[in-house]
C-alpha positions in Angstrom: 67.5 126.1 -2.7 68.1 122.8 -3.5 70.2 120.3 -1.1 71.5 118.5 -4.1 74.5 121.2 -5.3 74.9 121.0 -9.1 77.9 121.1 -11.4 79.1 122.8 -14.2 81.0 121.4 -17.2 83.1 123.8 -19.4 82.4 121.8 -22.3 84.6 122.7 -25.8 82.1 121.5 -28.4 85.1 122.3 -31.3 85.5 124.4 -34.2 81.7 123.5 -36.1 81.7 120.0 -37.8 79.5 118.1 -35.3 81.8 115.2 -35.0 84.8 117.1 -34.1 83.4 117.1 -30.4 85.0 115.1 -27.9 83.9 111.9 -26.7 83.8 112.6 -23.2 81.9 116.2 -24.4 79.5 114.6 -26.3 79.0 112.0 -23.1 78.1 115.1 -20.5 76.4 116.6 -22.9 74.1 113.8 -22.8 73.4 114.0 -19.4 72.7 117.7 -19.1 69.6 119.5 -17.6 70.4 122.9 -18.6 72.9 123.9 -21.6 74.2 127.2 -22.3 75.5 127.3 -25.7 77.1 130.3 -27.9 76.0 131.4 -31.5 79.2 129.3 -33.2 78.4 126.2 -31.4 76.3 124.0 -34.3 73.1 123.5 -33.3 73.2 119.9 -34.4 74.6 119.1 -31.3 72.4 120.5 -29.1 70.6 117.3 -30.3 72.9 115.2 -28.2 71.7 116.9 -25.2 68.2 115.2 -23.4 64.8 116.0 -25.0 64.2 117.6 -21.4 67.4 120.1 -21.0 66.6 123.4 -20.5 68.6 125.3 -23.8 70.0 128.8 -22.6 71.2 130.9 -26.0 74.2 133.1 -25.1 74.7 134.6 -28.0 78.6 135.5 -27.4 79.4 135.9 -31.6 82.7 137.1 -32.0 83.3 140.7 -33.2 79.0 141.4 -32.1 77.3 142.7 -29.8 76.1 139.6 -27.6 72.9 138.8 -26.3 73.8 137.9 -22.9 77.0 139.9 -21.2 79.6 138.0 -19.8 78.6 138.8 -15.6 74.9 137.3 -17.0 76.3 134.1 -18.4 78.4 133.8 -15.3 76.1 134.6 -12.8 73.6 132.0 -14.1 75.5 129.2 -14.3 76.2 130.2 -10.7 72.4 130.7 -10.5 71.3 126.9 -12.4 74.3 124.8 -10.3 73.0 126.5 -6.8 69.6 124.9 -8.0 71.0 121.4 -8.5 71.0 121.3 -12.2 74.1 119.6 -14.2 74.9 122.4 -15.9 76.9 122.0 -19.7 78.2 125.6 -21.1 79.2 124.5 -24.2 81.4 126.5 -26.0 82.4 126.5 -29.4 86.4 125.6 -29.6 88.4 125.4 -26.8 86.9 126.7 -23.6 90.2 127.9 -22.5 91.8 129.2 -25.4 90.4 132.6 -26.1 86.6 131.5 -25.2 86.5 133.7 -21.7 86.6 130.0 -20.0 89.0 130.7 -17.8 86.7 133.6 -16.5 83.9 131.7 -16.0 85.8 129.6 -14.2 87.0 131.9 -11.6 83.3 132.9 -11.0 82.3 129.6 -10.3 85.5 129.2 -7.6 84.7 132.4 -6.3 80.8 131.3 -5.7 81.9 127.7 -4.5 80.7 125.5 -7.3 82.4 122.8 -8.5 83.1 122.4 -12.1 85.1 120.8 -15.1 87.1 122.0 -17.9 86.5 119.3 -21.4 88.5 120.6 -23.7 87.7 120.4 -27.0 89.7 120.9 -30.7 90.3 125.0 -31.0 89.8 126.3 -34.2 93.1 127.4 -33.9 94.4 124.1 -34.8 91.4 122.3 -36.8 91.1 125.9 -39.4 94.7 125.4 -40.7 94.4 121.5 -40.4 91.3 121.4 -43.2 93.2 124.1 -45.2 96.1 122.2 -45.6 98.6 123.9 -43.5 100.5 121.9 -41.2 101.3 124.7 -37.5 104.9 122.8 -37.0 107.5 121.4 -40.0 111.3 120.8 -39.2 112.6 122.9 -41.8 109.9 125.9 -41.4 108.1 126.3 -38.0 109.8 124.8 -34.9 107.2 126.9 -32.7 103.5 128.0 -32.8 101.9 131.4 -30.9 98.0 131.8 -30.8 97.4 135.2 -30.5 94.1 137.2 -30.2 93.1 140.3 -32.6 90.8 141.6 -30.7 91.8 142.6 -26.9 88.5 143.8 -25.8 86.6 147.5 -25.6 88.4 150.2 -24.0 91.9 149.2 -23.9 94.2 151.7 -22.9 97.8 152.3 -23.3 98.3 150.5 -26.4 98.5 146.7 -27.4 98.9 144.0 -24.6 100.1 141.8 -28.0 103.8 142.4 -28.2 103.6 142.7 -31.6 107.4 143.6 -32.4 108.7 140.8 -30.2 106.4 137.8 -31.7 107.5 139.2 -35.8 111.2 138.8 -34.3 110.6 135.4 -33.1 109.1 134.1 -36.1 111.1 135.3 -39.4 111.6 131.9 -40.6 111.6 129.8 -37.5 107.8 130.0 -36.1 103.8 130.4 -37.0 101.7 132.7 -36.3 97.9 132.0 -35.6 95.1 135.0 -34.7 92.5 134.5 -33.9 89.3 136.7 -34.1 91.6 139.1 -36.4 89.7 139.8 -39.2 88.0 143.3 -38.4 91.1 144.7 -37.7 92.9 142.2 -40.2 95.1 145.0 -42.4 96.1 147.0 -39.0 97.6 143.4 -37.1 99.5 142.3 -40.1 100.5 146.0 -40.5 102.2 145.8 -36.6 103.7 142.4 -37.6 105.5 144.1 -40.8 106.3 147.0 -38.8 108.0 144.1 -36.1 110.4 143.3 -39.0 108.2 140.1 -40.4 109.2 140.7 -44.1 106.3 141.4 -46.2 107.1 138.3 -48.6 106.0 135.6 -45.1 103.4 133.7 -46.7 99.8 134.1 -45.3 96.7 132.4 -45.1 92.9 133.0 -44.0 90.3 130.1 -43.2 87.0 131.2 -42.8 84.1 128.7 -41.4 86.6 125.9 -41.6 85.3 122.6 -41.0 81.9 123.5 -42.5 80.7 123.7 -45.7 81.4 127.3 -46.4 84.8 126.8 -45.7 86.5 129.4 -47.7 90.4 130.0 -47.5 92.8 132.9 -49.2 96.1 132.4 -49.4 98.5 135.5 -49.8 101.5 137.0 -48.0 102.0 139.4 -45.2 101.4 142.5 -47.3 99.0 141.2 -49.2 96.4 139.1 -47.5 93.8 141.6 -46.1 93.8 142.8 -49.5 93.2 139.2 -50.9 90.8 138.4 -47.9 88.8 141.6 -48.7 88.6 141.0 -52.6 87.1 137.6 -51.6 84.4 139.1 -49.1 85.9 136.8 -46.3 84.8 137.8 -43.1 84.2 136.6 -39.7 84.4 133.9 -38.3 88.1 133.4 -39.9 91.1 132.4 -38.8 94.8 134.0 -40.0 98.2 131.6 -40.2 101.3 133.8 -40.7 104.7 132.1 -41.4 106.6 129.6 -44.1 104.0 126.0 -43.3 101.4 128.4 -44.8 103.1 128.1 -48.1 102.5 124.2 -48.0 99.1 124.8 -48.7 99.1 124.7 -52.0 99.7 120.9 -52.6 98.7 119.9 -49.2 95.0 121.1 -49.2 93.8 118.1 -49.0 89.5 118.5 -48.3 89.1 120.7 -51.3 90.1 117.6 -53.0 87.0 115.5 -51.5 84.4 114.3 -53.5 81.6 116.4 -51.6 83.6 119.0 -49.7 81.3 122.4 -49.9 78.4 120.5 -50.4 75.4 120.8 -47.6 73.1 118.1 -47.2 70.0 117.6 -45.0 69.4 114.4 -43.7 65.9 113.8 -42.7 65.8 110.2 -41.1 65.5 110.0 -37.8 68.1 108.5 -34.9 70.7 106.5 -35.7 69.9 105.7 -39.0 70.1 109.4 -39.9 73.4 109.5 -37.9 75.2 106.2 -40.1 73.7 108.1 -43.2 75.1 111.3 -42.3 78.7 109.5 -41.3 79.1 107.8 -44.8 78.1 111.6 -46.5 81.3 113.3 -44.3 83.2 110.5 -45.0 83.2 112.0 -48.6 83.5 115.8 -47.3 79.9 116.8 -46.8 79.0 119.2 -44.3 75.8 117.0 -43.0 72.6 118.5 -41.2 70.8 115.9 -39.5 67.0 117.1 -39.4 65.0 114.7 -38.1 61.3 114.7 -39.3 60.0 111.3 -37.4 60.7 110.2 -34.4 59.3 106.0 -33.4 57.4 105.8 -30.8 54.9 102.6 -29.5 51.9 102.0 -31.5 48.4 103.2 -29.9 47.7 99.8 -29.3 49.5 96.6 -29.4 46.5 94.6 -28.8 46.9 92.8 -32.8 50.3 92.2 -32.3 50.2 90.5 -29.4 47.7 88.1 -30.4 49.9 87.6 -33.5 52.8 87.1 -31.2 50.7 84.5 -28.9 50.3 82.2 -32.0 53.3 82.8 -34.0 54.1 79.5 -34.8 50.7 79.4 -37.2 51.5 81.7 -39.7 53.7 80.8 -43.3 55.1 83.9 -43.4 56.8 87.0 -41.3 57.0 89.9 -44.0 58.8 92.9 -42.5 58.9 96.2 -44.3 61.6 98.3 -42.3 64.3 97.6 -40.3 62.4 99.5 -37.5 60.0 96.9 -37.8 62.3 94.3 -37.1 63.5 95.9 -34.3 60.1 96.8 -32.8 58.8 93.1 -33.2 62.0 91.8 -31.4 61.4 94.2 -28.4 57.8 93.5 -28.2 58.4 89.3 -28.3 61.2 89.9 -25.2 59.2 91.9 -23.5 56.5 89.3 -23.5 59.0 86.8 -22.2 59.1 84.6 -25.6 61.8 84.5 -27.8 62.3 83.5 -31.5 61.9 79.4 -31.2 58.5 80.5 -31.6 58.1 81.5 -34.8 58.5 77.4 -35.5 58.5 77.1 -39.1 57.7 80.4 -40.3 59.4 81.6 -43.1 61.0 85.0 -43.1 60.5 87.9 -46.6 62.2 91.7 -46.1 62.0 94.8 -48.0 65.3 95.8 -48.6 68.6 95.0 -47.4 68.9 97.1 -44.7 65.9 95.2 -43.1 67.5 91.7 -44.3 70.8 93.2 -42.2 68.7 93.8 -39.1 67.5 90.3 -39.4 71.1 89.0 -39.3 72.0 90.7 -36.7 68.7 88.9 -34.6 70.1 86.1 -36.4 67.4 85.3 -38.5 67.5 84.1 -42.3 65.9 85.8 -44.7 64.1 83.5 -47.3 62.8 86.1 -49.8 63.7 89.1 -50.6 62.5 91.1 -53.8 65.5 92.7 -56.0 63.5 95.7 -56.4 63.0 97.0 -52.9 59.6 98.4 -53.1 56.7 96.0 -50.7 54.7 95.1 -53.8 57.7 93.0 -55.2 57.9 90.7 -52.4 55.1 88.4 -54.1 57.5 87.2 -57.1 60.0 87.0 -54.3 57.7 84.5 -52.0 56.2 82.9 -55.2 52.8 83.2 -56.1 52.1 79.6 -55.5 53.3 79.8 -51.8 51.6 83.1 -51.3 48.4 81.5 -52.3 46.4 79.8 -48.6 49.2 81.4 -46.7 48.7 83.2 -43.5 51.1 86.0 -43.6 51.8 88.2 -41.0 53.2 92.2 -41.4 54.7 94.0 -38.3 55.2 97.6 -39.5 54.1 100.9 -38.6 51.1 102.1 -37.4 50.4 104.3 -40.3 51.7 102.3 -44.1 50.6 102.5 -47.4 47.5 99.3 -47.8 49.1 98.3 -51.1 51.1 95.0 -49.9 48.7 93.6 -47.8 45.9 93.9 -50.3 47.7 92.8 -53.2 48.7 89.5 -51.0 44.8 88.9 -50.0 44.4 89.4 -53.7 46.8 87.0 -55.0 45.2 84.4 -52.2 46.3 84.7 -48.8 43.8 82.9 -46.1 45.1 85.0 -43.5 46.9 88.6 -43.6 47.4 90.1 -40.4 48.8 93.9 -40.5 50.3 94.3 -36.5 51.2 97.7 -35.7 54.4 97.3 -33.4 55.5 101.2 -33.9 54.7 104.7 -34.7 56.0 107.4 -36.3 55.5 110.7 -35.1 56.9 114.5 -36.1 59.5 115.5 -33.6 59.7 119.3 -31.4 61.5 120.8 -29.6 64.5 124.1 -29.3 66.9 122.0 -31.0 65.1 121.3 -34.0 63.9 125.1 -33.9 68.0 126.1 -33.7 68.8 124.1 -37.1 65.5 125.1 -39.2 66.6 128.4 -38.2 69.8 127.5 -39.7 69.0 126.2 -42.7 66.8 129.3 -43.1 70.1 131.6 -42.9 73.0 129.3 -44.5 70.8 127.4 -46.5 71.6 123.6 -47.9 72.7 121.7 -51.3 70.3 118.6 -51.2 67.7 118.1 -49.0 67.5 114.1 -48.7 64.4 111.7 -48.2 64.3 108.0 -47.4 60.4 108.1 -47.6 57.5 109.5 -48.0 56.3 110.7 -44.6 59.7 112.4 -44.4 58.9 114.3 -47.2 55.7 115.7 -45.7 56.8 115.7 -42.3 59.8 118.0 -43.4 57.0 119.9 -45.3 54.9 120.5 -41.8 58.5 121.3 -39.9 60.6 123.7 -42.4 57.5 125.1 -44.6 57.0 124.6 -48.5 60.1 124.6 -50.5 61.5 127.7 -52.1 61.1 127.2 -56.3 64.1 125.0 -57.2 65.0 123.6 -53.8 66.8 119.8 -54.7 66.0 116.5 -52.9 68.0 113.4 -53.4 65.2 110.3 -52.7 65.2 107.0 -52.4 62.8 104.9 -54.4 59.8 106.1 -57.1 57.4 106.7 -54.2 59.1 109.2 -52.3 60.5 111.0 -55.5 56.5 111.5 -56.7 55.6 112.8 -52.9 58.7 115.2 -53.4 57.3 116.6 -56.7 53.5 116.8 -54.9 55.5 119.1 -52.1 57.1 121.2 -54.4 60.6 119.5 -55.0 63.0 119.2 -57.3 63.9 115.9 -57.8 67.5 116.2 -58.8 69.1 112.7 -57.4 67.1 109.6 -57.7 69.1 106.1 -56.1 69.1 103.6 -59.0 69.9 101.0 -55.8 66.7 101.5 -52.9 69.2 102.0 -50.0 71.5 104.3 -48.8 74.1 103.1 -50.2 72.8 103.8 -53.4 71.7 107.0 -52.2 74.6 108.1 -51.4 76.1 106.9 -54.3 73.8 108.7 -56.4 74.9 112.0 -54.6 78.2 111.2 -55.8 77.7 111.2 -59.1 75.7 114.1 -59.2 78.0 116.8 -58.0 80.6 115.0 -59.6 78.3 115.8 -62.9 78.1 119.4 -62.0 81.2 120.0 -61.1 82.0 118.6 -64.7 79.9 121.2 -66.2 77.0 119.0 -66.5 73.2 118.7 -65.0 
């Protein structure tokens, strides 16, 4: 046994959207060695969790059979926390509303290992929120129950729901949420009608709220399981009973969003797939952040450290990615020099994005091609300046050859090509958790920001099925998406995200319109 006793964190991870977890859930997530995760938590955020944690599937579907029973989950967090592990159950919702937290917790009490509850936003709150139904209004609910529709295997006696009593208390004056209802959907409204709720009360279900197959049925007491039913809703759902549920209908405010129902795969990798994915929700997509490369140092930086050594002798810096701006700033810091040596060197970029990341290092950029493709950066530069110019490129290990022989072409004395990173295909149980996702949910757009995503995505998910959509950036990634078996249905008139994203607009907009 270990000396060092571990901990366990009770960690709500919320009702699906990944960025509907809590800050202070996504930090101890972060610094978990073992997670335990149910079947509803997305496995996009199992991402947030260290490369190295141990990932622990306990199953725990609502209304199924699970894979692990509750004295198994318990007794191995017990089991993980005796072995000095920080131990994150994450649980989809609320731990302690409904989600057997409070259970666990009493194990871990009873076995003498301390822990901490992190709540997190219940799907009892968040499910009525996206369909436009607000729990509390001052002229129709002055009170809100959560109640549970299903009480467990083998009860006896009856009910432990006091059906009669909570239809009393809420004719007119309260709402009713239940959750984990909907197998036994027509039998709990039936009890609530039988309580003396009249059978006019408006009624709502939400299933997979917060997602993109958010579906929602509106009705009334007697005649939402018959509505629900009709429209193949199923579990996981959520059920609103009581007067706010009739405010839906001008209040449902993400049906209304550009992009809402859409599901779109992002595959760039870190944070630049995360502040791709942000502007995509922003407009109501459900986003799933795949990432197909991960950066990594070069094999060698034996070429870019000479460069670096004599940087003050070359005309030009041309950088090709923001990465590579980033990489070349580590690398010079880490050699102890710092950017007065670059002397007179003047400064090209592909793309804005790169030209942004140059800011931010506050350094000017003197050229910059309006088409953001490497080969336009000559006209940019100026033939004349390009010609006896010794250039220097600090990109990835691995590029396409065409700028640097199109510059020694047009004159250059002196082209050097420094590799200061490397891409590489990421692995691991987190990346197996969402292809196996995709696999069963399926997606709207798969989109690529180049052309080793393309093939790395290839290598990770397998070849597309006919007719799957990607959304690219640039005429060189959409060919690589044709080679791989793509449909090219969104091309970015702009080469950036912003354009991307743009584009992706326009093109449900268009369909939703009728059109291609």
């Amino acid at each position: 046994m270990s000396e060092r006793s571990g901990k366990v964190y009770l960690v709500g991870a919320g009702p699906g959207a990944v960025d509907l977890i809590t800050l202070r859930g996504a930090e101890i997530l972060a610094r978990a060695e073992v997670v335990v995760y149910d079947s509803l938590v997305n496995p996009g955020l199992l991402r947030l969790a260290p490369a190295t944690a141990e990932m622990i599937h306990a199953g725990k579907r609502g209304g199924t059979r699970p894979e692990m029973k509750q004295s198994e989950i318990e007794a191995l967090l017990v089991e993980r926390a005796r072995a000095g592990s920080t131990v994150v159950r994450l649980k989809g919702g609320d731990p302690f509303v409904f989600g057997r937290g409070g259970e666990e917790a009493e194990a871990l009490t009873r076995a003498g290992i301390e822990f901490e509850a992190v709540p997190g936003v219940t799907s009892a709150l968040a499910a009525p929120a996206f369909a436009g139904i607000p729990l509390t209004h001052r002229e129709r609910g002055s009170f809100v129950a959560f109640v549970t529709g299903h009480e467990g295997d083998g009860r006896q006696g009856g009910s432990r729901v006091p059906w009669a009593e909570l239809a009393r208390a809420a004719k007119g004056r309260g709402t009713l949420v239940l959750l984990m209802a909907t197998a036994r959907l027509g039998e709990v409204l039936g009890e609530l009608e039988k309580g003396g709720l009249a059978p006019e009360t408006p009624a709502a279900a939400i299933q997979w709220a917060t997602l993109a197959d958010q579906k929602t049925v509106s009705g009334t007491l007697a005649t939402l399981a018959a509505e629900a039913s009709r429209a193949a809703l199923g579990a996981p759902a959520v059920i609103v009973v009581g007067e706010c549920a009739a405010l839906r209908e001008h209040l449902k405010w993400v049906e209304r969003m550009p992009l809402f129902g859409r599901r779109i795969v992002i595959t760039r990798a870190g944070d630049r797939a995360s502040s791709f994915a942000r502007e995509l929700r922003m407009l109501g997509a459900e986003t799933v952040e795949f990432p197909t490369i991960e950066t990594t140092a070069p094999d060698s930086y034996a070429v870019l450290d000479d460069a670096l050594s004599r940087l003050g002798s070359f005309d030009w810096v041309i950088f090709t990615s923001a990465t590579g701006v980033d990489s070349f700033i580590e690398r010079l810091r880490t050699l102890g020099r710092d950017l007065r040596t670059l002397g007179a060197a003047r400064i090209g970029a592909i793309g804005p994005a790169t030209a942004k990341r140059l800011r931010a290092h506050a350094l000017t950029v003197d050229a910059m091609p309006s088409e953001y493709r490497a080969e336009a950066i000559i006209g940019a530069i100026g033939a004349e300046r390009v010609r006896d110019a010794r250039i220097l490129i600090p990109r990835a290990q691995v590029a396409r050859e065409v700028l640097p022989a199109m510059l020694r072409e047009a004159g250059a004395r002196e082209v050097v090509v420094a590799p200061a990173y490397k891409t590489v295909r990421p692995s691991g149980p987190a990346l197996a958790r969402i292809r196996e996702r995709l696999s069963l949910q399926g997606f709207d757009l798969v989109a690529f920001t180049s052309s080793s995503t393309v093939a790395n995505f290839v290598a990770i998910a397998g070849s597309p099925a006919p007719g799957t959509k990607a959304a690219v950036i640039g005429p060189i990634t959409g060919e690589t998406a044709k080679e791989h078996g793509f449909e090219v249905a969104v091309r970015a008139r702009e080469y950036t995200i912003a354009g991307l994203v743009s584009a992706i607009t326009e093109y449900f907009a268009r369909r939703a319109a009728g059109g291609p």
